[in-house]
C-alpha positions as CSV (number, residue, x, y, z in Angstrom):
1,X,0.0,0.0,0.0
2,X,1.2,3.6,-0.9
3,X,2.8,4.8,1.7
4,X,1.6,8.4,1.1
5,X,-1.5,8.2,2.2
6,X,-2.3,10.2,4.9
7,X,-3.7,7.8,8.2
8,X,-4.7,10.4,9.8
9,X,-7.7,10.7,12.4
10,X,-9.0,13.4,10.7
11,X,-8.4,11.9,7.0
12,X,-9.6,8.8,8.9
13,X,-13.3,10.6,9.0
14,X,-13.2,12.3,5.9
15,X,-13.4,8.4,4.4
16,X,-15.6,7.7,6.6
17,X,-18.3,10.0,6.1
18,X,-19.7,8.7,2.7
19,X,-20.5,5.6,4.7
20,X,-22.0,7.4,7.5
21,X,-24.0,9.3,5.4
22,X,-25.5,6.2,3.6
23,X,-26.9,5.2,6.9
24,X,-28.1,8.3,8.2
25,X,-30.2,8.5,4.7
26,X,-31.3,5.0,4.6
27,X,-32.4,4.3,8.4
28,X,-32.8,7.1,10.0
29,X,-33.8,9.8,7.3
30,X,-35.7,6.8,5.9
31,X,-35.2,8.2,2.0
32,X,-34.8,5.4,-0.7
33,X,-31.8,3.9,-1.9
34,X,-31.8,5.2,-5.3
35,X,-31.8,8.7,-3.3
36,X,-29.6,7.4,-0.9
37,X,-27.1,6.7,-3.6
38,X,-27.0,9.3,-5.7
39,X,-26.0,11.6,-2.7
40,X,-23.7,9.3,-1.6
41,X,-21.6,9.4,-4.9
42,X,-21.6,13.0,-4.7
43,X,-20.5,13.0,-1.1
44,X,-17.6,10.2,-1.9
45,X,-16.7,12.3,-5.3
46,X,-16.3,15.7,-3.2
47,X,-13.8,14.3,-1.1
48,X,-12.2,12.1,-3.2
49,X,-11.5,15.4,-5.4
50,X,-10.6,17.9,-2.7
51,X,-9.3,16.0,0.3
52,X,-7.9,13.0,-1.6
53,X,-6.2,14.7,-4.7
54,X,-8.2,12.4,-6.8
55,X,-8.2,13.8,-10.7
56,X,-10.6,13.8,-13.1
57,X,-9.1,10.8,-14.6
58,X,-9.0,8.8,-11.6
59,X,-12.7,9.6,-10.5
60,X,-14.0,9.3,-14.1
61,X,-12.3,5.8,-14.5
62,X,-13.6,4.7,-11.1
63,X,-17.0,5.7,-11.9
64,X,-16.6,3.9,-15.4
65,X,-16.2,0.4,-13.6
66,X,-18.7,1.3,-11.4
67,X,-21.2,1.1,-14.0
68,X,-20.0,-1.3,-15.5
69,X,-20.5,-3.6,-11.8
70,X,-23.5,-2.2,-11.8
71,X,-24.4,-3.7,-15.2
72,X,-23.5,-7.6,-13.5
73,X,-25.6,-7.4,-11.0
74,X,-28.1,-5.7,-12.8
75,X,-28.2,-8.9,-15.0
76,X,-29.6,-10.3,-12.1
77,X,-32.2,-7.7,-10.9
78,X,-34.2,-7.4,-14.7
79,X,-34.7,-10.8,-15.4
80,X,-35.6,-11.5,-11.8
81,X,-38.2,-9.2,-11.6
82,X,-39.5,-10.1,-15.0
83,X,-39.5,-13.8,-13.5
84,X,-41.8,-12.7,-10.7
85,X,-44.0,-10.7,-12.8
86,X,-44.1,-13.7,-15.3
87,X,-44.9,-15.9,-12.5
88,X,-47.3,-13.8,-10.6
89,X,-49.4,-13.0,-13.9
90,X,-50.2,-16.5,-14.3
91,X,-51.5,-16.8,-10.8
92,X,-48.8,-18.9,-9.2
93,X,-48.2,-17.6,-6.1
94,X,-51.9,-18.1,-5.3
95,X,-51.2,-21.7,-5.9
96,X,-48.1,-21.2,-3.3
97,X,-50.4,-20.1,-0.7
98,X,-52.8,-22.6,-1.0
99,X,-50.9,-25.4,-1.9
100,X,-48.1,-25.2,0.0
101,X,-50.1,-25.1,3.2
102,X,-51.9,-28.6,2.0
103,X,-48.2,-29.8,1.7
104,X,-47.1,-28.3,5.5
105,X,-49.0,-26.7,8.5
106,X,-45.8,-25.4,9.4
107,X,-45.4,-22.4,8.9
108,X,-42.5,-22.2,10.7
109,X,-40.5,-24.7,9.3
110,X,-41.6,-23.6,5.8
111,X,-40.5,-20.1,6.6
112,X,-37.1,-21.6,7.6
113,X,-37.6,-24.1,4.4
114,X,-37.5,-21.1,1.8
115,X,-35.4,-18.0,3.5
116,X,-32.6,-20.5,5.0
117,X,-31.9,-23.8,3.1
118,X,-33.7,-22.8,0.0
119,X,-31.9,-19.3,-0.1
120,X,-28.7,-21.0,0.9
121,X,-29.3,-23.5,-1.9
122,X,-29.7,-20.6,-4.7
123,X,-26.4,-19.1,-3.1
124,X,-24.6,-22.1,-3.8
125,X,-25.4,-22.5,-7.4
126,X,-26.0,-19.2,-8.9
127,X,-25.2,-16.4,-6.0
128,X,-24.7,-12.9,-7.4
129,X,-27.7,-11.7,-5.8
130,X,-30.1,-14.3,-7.0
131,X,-31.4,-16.4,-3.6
132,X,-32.6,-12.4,-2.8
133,X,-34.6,-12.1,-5.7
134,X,-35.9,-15.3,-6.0
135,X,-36.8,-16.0,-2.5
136,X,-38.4,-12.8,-1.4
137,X,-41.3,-12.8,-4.0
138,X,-41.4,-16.8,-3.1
139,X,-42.3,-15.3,1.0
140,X,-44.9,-12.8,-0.1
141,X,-46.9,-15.0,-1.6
142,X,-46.9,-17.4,0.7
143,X,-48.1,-14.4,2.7
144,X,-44.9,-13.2,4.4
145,X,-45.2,-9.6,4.9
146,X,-42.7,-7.5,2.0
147,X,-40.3,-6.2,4.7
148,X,-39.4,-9.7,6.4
149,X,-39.6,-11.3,3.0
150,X,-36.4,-9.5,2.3
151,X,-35.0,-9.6,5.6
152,X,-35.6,-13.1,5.9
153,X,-33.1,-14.1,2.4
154,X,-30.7,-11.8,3.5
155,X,-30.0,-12.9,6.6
156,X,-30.3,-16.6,5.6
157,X,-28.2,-16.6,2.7
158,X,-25.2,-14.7,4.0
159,X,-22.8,-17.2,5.3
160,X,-22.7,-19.0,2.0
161,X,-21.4,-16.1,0.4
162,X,-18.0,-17.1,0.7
163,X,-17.5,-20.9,-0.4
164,X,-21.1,-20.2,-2.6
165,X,-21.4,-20.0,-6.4
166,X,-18.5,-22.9,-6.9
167,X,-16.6,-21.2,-4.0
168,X,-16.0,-18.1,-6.8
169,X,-15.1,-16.2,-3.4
170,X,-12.4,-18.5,-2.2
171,X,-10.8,-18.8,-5.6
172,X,-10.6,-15.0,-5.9
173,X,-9.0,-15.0,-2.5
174,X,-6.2,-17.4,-3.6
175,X,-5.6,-15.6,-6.6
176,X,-4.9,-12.1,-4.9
177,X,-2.8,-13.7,-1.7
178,X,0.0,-16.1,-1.6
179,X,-1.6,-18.7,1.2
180,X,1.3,-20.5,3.0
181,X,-1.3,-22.9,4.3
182,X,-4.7,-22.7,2.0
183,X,-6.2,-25.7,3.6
184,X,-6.1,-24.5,7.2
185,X,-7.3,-20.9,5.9
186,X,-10.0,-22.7,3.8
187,X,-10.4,-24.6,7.6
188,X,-10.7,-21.6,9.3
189,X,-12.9,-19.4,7.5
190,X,-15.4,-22.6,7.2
191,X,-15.2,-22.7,10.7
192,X,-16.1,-19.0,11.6
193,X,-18.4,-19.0,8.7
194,X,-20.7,-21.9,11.1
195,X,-21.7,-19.3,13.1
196,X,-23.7,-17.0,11.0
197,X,-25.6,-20.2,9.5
198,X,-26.5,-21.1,12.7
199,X,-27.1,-17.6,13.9
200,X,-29.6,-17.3,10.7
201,X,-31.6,-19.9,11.4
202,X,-32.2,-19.1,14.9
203,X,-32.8,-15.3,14.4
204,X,-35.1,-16.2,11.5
205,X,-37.2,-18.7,14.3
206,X,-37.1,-15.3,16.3
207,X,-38.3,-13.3,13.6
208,X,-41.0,-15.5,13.3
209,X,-42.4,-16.0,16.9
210,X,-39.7,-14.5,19.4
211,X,-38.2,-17.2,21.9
212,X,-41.2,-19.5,21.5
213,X,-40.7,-19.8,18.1
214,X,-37.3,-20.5,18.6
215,X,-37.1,-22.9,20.8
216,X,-39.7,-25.0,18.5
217,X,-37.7,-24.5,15.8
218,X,-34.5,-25.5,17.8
219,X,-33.8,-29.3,16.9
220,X,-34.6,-28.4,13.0
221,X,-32.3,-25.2,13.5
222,X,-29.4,-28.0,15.2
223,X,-29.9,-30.4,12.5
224,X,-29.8,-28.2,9.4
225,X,-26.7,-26.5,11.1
226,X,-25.0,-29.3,11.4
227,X,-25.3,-30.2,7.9
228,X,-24.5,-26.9,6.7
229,X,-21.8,-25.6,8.4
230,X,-20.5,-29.1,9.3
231,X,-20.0,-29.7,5.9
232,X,-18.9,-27.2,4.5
233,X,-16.1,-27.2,7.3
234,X,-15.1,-31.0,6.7
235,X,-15.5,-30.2,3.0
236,X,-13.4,-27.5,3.2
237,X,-9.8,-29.5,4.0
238,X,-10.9,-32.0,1.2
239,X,-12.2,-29.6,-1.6
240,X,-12.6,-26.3,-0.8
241,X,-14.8,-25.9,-4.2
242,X,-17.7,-27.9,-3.8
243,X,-17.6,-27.2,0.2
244,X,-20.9,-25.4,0.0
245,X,-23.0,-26.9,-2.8
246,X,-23.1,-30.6,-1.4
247,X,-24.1,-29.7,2.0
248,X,-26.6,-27.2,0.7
249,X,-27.9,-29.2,-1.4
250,X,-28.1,-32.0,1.2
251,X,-30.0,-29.9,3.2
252,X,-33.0,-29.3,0.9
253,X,-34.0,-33.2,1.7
254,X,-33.3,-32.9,5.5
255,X,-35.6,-30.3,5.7
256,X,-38.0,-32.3,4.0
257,X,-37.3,-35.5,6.3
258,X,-38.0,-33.1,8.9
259,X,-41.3,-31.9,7.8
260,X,-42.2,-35.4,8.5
261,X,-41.6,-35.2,12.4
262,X,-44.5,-35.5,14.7
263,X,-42.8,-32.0,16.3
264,X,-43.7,-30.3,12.8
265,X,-46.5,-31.9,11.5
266,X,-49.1,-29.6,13.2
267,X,-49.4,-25.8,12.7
268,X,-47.6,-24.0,15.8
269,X,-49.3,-22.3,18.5
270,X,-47.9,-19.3,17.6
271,X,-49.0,-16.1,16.4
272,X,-46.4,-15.0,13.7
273,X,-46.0,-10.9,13.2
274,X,-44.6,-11.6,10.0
275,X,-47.2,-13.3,8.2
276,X,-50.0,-10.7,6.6
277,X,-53.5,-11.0,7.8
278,X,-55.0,-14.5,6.7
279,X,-57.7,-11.8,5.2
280,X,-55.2,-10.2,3.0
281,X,-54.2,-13.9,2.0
282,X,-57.9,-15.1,0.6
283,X,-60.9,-14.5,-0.5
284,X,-63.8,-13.4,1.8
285,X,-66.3,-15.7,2.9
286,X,-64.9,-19.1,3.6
287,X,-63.0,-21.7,1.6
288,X,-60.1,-21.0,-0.9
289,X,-61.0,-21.1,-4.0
290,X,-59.3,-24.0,-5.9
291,X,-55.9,-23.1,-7.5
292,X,-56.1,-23.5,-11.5
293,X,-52.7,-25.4,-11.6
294,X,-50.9,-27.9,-9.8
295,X,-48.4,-26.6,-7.1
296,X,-45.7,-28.3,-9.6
297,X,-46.3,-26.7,-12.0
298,X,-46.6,-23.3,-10.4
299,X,-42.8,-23.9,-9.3
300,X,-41.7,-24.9,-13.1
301,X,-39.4,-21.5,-13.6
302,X,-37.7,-22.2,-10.4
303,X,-37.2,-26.0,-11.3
304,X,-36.0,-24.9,-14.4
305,X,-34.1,-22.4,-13.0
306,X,-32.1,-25.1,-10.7
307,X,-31.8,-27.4,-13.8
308,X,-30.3,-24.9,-15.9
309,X,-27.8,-23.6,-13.4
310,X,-26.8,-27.2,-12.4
311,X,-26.1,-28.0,-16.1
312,X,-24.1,-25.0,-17.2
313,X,-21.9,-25.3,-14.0
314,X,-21.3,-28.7,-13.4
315,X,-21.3,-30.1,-16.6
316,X,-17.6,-29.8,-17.3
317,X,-17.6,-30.1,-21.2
318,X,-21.1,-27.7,-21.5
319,X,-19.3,-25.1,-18.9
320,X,-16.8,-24.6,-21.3
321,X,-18.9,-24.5,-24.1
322,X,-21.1,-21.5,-22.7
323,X,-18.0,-20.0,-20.7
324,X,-16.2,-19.3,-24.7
325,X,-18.3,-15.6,-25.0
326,X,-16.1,-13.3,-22.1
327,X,-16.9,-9.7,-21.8
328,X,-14.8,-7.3,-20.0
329,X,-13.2,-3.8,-20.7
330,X,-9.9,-2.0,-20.9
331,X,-9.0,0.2,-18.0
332,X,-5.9,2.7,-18.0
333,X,-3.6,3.1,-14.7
334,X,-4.4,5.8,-12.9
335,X,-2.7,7.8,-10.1
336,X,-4.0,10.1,-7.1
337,X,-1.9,12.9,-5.9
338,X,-0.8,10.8,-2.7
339,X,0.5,8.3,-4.8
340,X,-2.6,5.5,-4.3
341,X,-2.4,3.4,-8.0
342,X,-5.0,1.6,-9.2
343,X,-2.8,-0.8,-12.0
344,X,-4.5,-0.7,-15.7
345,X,-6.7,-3.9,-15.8
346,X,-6.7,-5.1,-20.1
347,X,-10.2,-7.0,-19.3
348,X,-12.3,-5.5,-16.1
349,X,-15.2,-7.1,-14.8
350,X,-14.5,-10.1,-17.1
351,X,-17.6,-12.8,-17.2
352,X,-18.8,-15.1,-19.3
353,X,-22.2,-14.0,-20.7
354,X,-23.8,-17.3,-20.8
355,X,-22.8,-18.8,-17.5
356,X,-23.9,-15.6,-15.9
357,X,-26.6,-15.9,-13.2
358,X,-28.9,-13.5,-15.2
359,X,-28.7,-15.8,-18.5
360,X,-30.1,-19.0,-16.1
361,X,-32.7,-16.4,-15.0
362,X,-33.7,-15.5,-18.5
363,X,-33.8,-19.2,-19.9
364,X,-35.9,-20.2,-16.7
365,X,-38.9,-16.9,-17.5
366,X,-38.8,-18.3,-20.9
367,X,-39.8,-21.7,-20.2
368,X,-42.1,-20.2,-17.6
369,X,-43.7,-18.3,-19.8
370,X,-44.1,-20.1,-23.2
371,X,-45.7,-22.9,-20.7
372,X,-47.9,-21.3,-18.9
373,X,-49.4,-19.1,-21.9
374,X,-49.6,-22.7,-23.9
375,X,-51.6,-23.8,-20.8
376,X,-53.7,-20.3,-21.1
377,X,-52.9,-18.8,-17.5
378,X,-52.4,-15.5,-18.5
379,X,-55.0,-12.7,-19.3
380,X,-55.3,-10.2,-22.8
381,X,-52.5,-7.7,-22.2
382,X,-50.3,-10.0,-19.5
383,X,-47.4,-9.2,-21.5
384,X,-47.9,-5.5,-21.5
385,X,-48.5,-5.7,-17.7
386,X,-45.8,-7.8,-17.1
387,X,-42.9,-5.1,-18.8
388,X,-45.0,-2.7,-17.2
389,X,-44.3,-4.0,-13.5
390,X,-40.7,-4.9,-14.4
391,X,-39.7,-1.9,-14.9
392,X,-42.0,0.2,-12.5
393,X,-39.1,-1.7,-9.9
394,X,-36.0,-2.2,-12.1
395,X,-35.5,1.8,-12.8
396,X,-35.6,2.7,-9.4
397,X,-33.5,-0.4,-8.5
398,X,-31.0,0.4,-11.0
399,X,-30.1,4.3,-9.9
400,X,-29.3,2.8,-6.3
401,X,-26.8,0.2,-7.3
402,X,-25.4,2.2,-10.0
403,X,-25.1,5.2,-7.4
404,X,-23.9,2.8,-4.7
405,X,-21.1,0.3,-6.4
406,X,-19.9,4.1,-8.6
407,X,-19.5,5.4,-4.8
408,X,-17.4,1.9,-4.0
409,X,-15.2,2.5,-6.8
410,X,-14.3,6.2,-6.0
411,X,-13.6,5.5,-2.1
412,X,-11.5,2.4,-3.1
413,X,-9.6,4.1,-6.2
414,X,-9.1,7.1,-3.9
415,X,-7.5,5.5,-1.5
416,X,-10.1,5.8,1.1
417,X,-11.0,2.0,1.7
418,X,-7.6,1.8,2.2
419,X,-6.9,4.6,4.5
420,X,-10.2,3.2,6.7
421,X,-8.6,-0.4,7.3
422,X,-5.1,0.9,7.8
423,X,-6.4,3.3,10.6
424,X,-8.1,0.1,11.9
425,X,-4.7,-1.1,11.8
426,X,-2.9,1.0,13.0
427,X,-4.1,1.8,16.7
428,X,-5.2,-1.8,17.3
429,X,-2.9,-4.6,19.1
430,X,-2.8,-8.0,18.0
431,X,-5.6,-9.2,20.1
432,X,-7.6,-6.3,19.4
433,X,-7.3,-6.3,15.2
434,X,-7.7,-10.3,16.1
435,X,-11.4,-9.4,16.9
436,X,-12.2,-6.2,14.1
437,X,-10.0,-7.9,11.3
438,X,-13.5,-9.5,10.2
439,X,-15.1,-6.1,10.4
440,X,-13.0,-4.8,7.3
441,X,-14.8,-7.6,6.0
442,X,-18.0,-6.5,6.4
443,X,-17.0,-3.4,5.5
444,X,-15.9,-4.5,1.7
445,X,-18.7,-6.4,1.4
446,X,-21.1,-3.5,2.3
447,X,-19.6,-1.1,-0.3
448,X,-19.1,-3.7,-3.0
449,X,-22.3,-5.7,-2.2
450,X,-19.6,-8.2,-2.5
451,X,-17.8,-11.3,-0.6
452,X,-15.7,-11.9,-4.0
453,X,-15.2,-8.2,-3.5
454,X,-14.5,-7.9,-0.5
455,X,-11.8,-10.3,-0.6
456,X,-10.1,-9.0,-3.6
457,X,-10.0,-5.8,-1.6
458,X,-9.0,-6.4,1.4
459,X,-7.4,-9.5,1.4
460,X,-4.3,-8.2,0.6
461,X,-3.8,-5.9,3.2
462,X,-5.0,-8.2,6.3
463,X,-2.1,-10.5,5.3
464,X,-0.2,-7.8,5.1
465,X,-1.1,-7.1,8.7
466,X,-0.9,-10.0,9.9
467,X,2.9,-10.7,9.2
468,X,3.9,-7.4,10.5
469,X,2.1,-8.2,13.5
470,X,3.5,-10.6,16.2
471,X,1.4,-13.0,17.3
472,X,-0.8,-12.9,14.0
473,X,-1.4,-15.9,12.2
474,X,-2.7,-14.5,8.7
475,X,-4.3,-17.8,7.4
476,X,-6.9,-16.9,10.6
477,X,-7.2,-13.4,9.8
478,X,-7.8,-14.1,6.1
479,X,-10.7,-16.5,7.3
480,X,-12.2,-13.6,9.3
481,X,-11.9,-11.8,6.5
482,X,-13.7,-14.0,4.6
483,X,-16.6,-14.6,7.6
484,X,-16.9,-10.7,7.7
485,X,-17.4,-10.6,4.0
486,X,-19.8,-12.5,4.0
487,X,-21.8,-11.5,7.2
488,X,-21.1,-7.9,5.2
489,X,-24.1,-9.1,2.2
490,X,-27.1,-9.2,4.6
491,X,-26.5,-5.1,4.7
492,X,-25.1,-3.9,1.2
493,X,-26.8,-1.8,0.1
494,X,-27.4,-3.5,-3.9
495,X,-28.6,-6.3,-2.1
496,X,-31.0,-4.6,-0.1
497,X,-32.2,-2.8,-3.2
498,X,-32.5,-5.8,-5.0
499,X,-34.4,-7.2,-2.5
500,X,-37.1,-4.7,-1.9
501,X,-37.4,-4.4,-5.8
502,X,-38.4,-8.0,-6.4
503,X,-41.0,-7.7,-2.9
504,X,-42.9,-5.1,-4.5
505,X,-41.2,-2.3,-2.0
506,X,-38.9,-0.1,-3.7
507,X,-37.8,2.7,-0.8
508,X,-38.7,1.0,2.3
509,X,-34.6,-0.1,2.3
510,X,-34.7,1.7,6.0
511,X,-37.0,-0.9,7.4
512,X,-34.9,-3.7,5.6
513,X,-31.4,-2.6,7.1
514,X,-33.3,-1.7,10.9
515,X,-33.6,-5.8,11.1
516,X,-30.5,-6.6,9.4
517,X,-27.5,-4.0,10.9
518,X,-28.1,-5.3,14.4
519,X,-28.2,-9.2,12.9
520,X,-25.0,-8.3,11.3
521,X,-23.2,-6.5,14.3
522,X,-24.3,-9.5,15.9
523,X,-22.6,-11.8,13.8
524,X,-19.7,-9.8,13.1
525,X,-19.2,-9.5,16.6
526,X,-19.5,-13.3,17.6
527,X,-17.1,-14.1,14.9
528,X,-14.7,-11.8,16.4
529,X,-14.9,-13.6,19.7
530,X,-14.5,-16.5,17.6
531,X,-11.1,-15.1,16.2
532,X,-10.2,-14.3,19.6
533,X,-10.5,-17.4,21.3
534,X,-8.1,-19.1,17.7
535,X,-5.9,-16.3,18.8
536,X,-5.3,-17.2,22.2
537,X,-4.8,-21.3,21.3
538,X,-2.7,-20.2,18.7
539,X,-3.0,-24.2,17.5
540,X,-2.9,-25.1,13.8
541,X,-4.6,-28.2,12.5
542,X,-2.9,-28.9,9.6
């Protein structure tokens, strides 16, 4: 790291504020995101410029890749919201309500069912966003209120973030940091990243019925734990790549096995603040009226989706097929007046168009569509209704996670990322840095709406630390890292926003993050005991 820049308290601040002013806007001012992060990117710009010595060039080339991040992910949000307006206009998620209630009285367990394993699931396979968007439309119309439909995903699907998606996150790691021991950093960030599964599942039991709730949903809560995080930690030493998808894919049938307990057979005796009123949920005057499709066929697009996504990324000679068509752009170095370089990147943001998450997404509406209009389930002018809703959400969506991942670029091309984890650095001893390394996690994951990200970003300099610091054992602070990034995606802001576009509830982010900060403080903060207590035993396993 350039050592230039100024670690300062009071240029410790100055980078801080863009941050600060995010949440002061989104939780306590209550604007919307895409407000949020337009003022936010001016903020970050202002003092990138005047306190930062960061040039036109530098700003206009950070704000370049923003956009052109913003474009990924935004692969994701359209053809996810056209999904759910594809879905909804054929009447599916009526048949979710009814049906799936014939299949489970538990509501609890089905809530658990959709935002933990199911969400965890999607994470594993496709990531990028896409167990958000697919999973909080799935909780409204199963009658989840829109708020805790995106809280619930976000929280769930966090701790698979890092060894999720083919473990993209721990391959990016190993690429930007040379591991002395990869198996007991793969080892250790498995074994921090337990404790935000199980933390999810319980919380989510919380959110559903406080204490009672949760200690119903305690044995399921124990024995999906175990099979998640479990896993993935034994997984982990033997192939850090598939560490996440088996046991989340395990999991889908133990939490069917489950169902058939005698504890879950039976609706709880719970009243549930999370579900809508059963009046919102059907028609007045008695009984249901009889869904015009089978349940099954209500889910095709999301079996398709999983069949898809399974294909194109474990099917060795297909993958490489679809993985031929790579896009990514040109970027000159540039230079801020203290000396922080960003190297010239020939091919940003590379990705191959046709394994991207937003190409499984598109394939999956298609088949939902062209099925259920051959089986007549949608009205004269669906199709104009259904662009019509899509983009009602998607614009407003679009202007927050351009505005916030342009703002990531200018704070980290500025130096000002940098400057906030080296302060962090600086005035904290071993044990101490021990406990926040997993905050500058969290904190790469919030402005990148990243793990990957995250990693790439700070990776790097927490090794750094670490072997300038006595006492430090960097494969344990890159595996907070790692557990920090991502604990960091159940608050960034693109997710959020991505969230809240696909439940129907563009601008009520503030609600979202007022469940989700605290869960993540939480975490973050139980992980850093975690990476305590490794500090003090000091033992490696392998």
């Amino acid at each position: 790291m350039p050592e230039q820049l100024p670690v300062t308290l009071g240029f410790w601040l100055l980078a801080l504020v863009p941050l600060a002013a995010l949440l002061v806007l989104l939780v306590w001012l209550r604007w919307t995101a895409a407000q949020a992060g337009a003022v936010g990117f001016f903020i970050g710009s202002i003092i990138a410029w005047l306190a930062f010595q960061s040039g036109f060039e530098v700003i206009s080339v950070a704000t370049a890749k923003g956009i052109w991040d913003a474009i990924f992910i935004l692969y994701v949000v359209w053809p996810a919201l056209l999904l759910y307006e594809v879905t909804e206009k054929a009447g599916a998620f009526d048949v979710f309500r009814v049906g799936i209630e014939r299949y489970t009285k538990s509501r609890l367990l089905l809530v658990l069912a959709f935002g933990w394993v199911f969400a965890s699931f999607l994470q594993g396979i496709a990531g990028f966003g896409t167990p958000i968007a697919i999973v909080a439309p799935l909780l409204v119309g199963i009658g989840v209120n829109p708020v805790m439909a995106v809280v619930i995903p976000l929280i769930g699907h966090a701790w698979a973030n890092m060894f999720g998606t083919l473990a993209v996150g721990w391959l990016a790691t190993i690429r930007v940091v040379d591991l002395a021991n990869p198996t007991f950093t793969a080892f250790s960030a498995a074994l921090l990243l337990w404790i935000p599964n199980l933390l999810a599942g319980l919380t989510i039991a919380w959110l559903y019925g406080r204490w009672q709730a949760v200690v119903r949903a305690l044995p399921a809560v124990a024995v999906v734990s175990l099979v998640h995080g479990g896993g993935q930690l034994f997984l982990s030493t033997v192939n850090p790549i598939i560490s996440n998808f088996i046991p989340a894919t395990l999991a889908l049938g133990v939490i069917f096995a489950i169902e058939r307990l005698p504890r879950y057979r039976e609706a709880e005796p719970i009243e549930s603040p999370i579900f809508q009123e059963r009046g919102e949920m059907a028609a007045d005057g008695g009984e249901q009226e009889e869904p015009k499709m089978s349940i099954h066929l209500a889910f095709l697009p999301y079996y398709a989706l999983v069949a898809v996504s399974l294909i194109g990324l474990l099917v060795p000679p297909i993958n490489q097929f679809l993985g031929r068509l790579e896009i990514g752009f040109p970027f000159p170095q540039v230079t801020t007046g203290f000396g922080a370089v960003t190297p010239a990147d020939p091919e940003y943001g590379e990705f191959a168009v046709f394994t991207h998450p937003g190409t499984f997404l598109l394939v999956a509406t298609i088949i939902g569509y062209m099925v259920f209009r051959f089986r007549g389930f949608y009205e004269k002018g669906a199709e104009r209704n259904m662009l019509s809703g899509m983009t009602q959400n998607a614009i407003p969506a679009s202007i927050a996670i351009l505005g916030f991942l342009t703002l990531s670029q200018i704070m980290n091309h500025a130096g000002m990322i940098t400057v906030l984890a080296l302060g962090i650095a600086a005035v904290s001893p071993a044990i101490v840095y021990a406990f926040l390394s997993n905050f500058i996690g969290v904190l790469g994951a919030f402005m990148t709406s990243s793990n990957t990200a995250s990693n790439i970003l700070f990776a790097p300099l927490q090794q750094q630390t670490a072997l300038a610091t006595p006492g430090l054992d960097a494969s344990r602070i890159i595996g907070a890292q790692s557990a920090g990034g991502a604990i960091g995606n159940a608050i960034a802001p693109a997710n959020v926003v991505l969230g809240t576009g696909t439940a129907g509830i563009v601008g009520q982010e503030g609600e979202v993050l007022k469940y989700t900060l605290p869960w993540s403080a939480i975490a973050a903060g139980l992980v850093g005991l975690a990476s305590v207590i490794l500090f003090l035993l000091g033992v490696q396993l392998f």
